[in-house]
N, C-alpha and C positions, 0 to 999 in steps of 0.2 A: 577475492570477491567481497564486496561488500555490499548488504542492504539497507536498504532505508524505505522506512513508512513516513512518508512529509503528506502533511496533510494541510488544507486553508481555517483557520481559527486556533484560537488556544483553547485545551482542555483544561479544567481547574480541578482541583483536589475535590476526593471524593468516590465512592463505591467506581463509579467506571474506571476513572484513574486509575485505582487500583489494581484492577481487574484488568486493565490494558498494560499496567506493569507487570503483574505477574506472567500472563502472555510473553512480552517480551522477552522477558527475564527466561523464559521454558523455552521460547525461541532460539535465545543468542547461544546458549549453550549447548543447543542439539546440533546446531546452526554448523559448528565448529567444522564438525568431523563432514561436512560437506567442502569441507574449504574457506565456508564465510568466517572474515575477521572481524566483522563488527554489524551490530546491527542498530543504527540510527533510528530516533526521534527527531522528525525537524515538523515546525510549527512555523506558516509564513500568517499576519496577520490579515483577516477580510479587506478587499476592496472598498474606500470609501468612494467613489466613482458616483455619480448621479444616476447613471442608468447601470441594468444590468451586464448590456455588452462593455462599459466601461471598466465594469466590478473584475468580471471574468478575466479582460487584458490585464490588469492592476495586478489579478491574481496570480493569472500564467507566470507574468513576469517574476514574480516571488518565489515560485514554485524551480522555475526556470533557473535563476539565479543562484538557488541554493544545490537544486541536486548534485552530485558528483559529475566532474567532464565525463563523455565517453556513456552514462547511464542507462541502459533497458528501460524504458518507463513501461509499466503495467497502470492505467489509468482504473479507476471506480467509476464507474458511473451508470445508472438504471438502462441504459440502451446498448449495453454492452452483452458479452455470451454470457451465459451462466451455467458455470461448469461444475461438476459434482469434485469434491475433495482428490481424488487420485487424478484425474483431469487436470486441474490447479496444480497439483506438483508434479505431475509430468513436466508442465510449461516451465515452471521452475527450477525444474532439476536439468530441462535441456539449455535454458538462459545461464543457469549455471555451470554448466557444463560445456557453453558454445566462448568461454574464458571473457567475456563481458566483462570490465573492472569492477560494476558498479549494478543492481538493481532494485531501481525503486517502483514502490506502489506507491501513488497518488489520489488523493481522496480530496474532489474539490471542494468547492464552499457553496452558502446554499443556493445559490445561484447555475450551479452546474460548471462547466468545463470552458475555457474559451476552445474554440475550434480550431485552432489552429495547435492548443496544445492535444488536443483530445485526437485529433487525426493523428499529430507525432509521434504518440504512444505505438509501442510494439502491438501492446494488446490491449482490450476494453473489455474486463470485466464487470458483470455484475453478481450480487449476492442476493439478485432475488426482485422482483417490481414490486414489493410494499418499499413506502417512502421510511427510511430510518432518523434518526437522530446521528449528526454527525459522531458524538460519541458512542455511540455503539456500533457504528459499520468501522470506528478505529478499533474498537475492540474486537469484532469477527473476522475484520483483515489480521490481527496480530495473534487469533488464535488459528487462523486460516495457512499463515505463515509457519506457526509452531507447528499445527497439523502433515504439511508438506513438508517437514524437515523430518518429522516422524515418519512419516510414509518413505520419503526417499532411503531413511536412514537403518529402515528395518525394524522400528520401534513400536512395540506393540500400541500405543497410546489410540491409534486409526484400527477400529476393529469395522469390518466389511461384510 
């Protein structure tokens, strides 16, 4: 199994960066002992498209194009469930566990989601209706992910 966090824009160097590496990095490693062999960063760049339904398709496509064949997509986006931490890695752990090669979370641009990838998604979560800064919803998905590899994995780190 592998995961991937692909998200629409590049992040630059800097306190979140960091912050979304060290996540990872607590991630990949807990990650292991569930099975996952890697845990990806992928970055497609914003849609230059004139309008917004242009930007989105522009974007899908990128998103599209890079995930793994065969992928789980778990979409981000404000209209989605919002589930409490042990919730989130249930889903995870049964995505995990249903031999899926591949799953990714997807974090669109600020434009939101094209709809036709946003319906293809397994599932649509959200982390809450205040609007964030795309680097910070990378960084609570990637400690959201470390959190659910803890909770799966019996790791004190999720105290309840």
């Amino acid at each position: 199994m592998r995961l991937v966090l692909a998200a629409v824009g590049r992040m630059k160097a800097g306190p979140e960066r960091e912050l979304l590496d060290r996540y990872v990095s607590r991630a990949r490693a807990t990650a292991r002992a569930l099975g996952v062999s890697s845990l990806d960063l992928i970055e497609v760049d914003e849609g230059r498209g004139r309008s917004a339904d242009e930007r989105r398709r522009e974007e899908a496509a990128a998103l599209v194009a890079r995930l793994p064949a065969g992928a789980v997509v778990i979409a981000l986006d404000e209209r989605g469930a919002s589930l409490t931490s042990p919730a989130f890695a249930g889903r995870v752990g049964r995505i995990i566990d249903g031999g899926a090669p591949a799953l990714a979370f997807a974090v669109g641009g600020p434009d939101g989601f094209d709809e036709g990838f946003r319906s293809g998604a397994r599932e649509v979560v959200s982390f809450g209706a205040a609007t964030m800064p795309h680097q910070l919803v990378r960084v609570v998905l990637a400690e959201q992910v470390y959190r659910a590899a803890t909770i799966l994995t019996g790791h004190p780190y999720h105290r309840a």
